[in-house]
N, C-alpha and C positions, 0 to 999 in steps of 0.2 A: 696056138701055143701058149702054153703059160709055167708059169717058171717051178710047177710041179713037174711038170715033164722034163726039168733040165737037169734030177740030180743024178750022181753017178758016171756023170760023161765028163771026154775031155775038151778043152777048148776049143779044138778042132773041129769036132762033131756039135760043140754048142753051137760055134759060126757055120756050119751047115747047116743047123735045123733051121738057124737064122733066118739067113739067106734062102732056104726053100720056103719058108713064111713070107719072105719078103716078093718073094714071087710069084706065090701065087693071091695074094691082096694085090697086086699091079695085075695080075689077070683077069683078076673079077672089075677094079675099076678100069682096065682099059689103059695101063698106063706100061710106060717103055721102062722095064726091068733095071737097066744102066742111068735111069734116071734118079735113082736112092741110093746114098752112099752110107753105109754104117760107121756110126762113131764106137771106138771102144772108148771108155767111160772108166778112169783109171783110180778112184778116190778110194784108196783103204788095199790097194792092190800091191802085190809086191813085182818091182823088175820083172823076174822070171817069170809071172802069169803075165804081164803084158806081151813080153817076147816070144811067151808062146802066142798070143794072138796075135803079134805082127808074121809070125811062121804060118801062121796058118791063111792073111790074107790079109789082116785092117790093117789102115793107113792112115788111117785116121783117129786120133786121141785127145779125148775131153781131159782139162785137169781141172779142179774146185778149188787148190790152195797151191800160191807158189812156193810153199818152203816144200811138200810131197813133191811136185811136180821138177825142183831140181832137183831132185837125189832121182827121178826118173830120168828126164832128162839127161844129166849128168852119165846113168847107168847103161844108157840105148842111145850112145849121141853117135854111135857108124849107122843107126838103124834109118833109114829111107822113109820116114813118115813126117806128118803134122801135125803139132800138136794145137789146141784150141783151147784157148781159157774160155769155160762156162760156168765160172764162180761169182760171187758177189765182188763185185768189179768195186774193191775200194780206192778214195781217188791217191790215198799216199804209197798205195802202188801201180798205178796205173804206168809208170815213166817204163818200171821193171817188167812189166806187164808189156809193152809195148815191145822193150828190145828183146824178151826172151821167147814168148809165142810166138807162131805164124800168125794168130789169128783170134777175134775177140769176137765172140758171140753174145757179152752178154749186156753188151751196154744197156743203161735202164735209167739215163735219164738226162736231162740237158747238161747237167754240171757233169756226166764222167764225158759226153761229147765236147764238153768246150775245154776241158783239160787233154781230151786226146786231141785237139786242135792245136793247141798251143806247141804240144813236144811231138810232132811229125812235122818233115816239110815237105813230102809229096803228099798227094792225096790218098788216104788209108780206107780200105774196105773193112767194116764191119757188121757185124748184125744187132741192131736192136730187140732187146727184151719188150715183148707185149705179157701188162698183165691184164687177160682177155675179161677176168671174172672178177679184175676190181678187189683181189683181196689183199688185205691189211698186212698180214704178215709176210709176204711178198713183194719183190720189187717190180720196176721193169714201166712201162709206158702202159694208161688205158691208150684202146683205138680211138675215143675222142679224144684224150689228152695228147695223144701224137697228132692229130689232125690239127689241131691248135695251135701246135709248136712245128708244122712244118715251114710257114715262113723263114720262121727265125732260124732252123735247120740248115735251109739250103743255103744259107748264108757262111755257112762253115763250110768254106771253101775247101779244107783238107780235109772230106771226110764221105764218102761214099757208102752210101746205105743198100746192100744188097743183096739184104737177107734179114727174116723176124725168125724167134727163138723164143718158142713158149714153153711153161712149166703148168699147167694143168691143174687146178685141185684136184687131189688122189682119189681114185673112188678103187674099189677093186674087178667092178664091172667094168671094162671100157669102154661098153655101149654109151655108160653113164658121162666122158668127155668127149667123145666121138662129137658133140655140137660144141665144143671149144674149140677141137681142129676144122670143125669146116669155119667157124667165124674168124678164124686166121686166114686161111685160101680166101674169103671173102673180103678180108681186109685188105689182102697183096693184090688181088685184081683193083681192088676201090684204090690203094695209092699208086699204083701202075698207072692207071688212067689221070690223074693229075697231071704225068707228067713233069714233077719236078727234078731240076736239074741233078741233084745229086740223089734223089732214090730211083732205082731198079733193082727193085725185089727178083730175086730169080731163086732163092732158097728158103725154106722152111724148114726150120731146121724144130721136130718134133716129135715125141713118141718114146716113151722106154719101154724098161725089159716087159712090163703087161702091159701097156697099149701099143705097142711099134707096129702093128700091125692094121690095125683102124687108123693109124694116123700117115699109115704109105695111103689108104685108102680114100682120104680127104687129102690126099697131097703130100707129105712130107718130101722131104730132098733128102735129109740128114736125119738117121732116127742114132740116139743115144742110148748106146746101152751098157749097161751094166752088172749086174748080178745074170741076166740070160745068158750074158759070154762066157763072165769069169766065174762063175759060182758064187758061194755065197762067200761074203766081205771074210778076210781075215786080217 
């Protein structure tokens, strides 16, 4: 699928063709179908097209900025879902960040882990940002730079790591990152096996609207989408 084939439909039918994509890349890798769960991906979208995608089945929703995400919020607060900040996790809002998400996917870096340390007092699950390919204009943890800083990680007693969240350089092939999603799978089994107390990686959370399907196929748990769902941004 590629997001030629999604103009002209509704929501509905877009999380159908989805989800029969997502089915059958877990066929050919061998993997259990209920094991991927879709993020709808809400930045530039209005209410009404989200609502039509929680009608049609997601339960799940990415937001990039909290001033968007409370007038969603705010608009769908009877609706039954979870929302997930996957934005650039700045630290002066990190407190607001914490009491209004379920959920933070994008931690990327020691300072926003020891500021979500400070203002939790049970232990908080989140996912670290891996930037796989080392680039400049991107945030997020290299896998040497996280292997470095695991000591001093497990040391943040309120803070449970268990799940990475990568962002890819864009190509329009997705042949062409297909070896950024396996060097993520390859990194969650390398820190699985450490053993350290506060990481259990169980999700990868990877893949939009042109690669979700190569990256169910190197693993993903959680593929983010956006424009495949809702159409193009308005």
């Amino acid at each position: 699928m590629r997001l030629m084939d999604m103009r002209g439909t509704t929501v509905q039918e877009r999380y159908s063709k989805i989800l029969d994509n997502i089915r059958k890349a877990c066929q050919r890798s061998k993997r259990d179908f209920e094991s991927v769960q879709v993020m709808g991906v809400c930045k530039d979208q209005s209410s009404v097209r989200i609502k039509e995608a929680i009608e049609a089945g997601i339960t799940l929703l990415g937001e990039n900025r909290t001033q968007e995400a409370a007038v969603h919020m705010n608009d769908l607060s009877s609706e039954a879902v979870s929302w997930h900040y996957i934005g650039k996790l700045q630290k002066n809002k990190i407190n607001k960040i914490i009491k209004t998400f379920d959920f933070i996917q994008s931690v990327d870096g020691i300072k926003s882990l020891e500021h979500i340390q400070k203002r939790v007092d049970d232990p908080l699950e989140v996912f670290i940002e891996i930037n796989i390919a080392d680039e400049k204009s991107k945030s997020g943890f290299t896998p040497q730079g996280l292997k470095k800083a695991m000591n001093y990680i497990s040391n943040l007693n309120r803070i449970m790591i268990t799940g990475f969240m990568l962002i890819p350089p864009f190509s329009r092939n997705p042949e062409n990152v297909r070896p950024y999603f396996a060097q993520l799978k390859k990194l969650q089994q390398e820190i699985n096996e450490m053993r350290y107390r506060n990481f259990k990686i169980r999700h990868l959370s990877m893949g939009m609207s042109n690669d979700y399907d190569v990256a169910v196929e190197e693993g993903a748990t959680i593929v983010r989408i956006g424009t495949a769902l809702f159409g193009r941004r308005i």
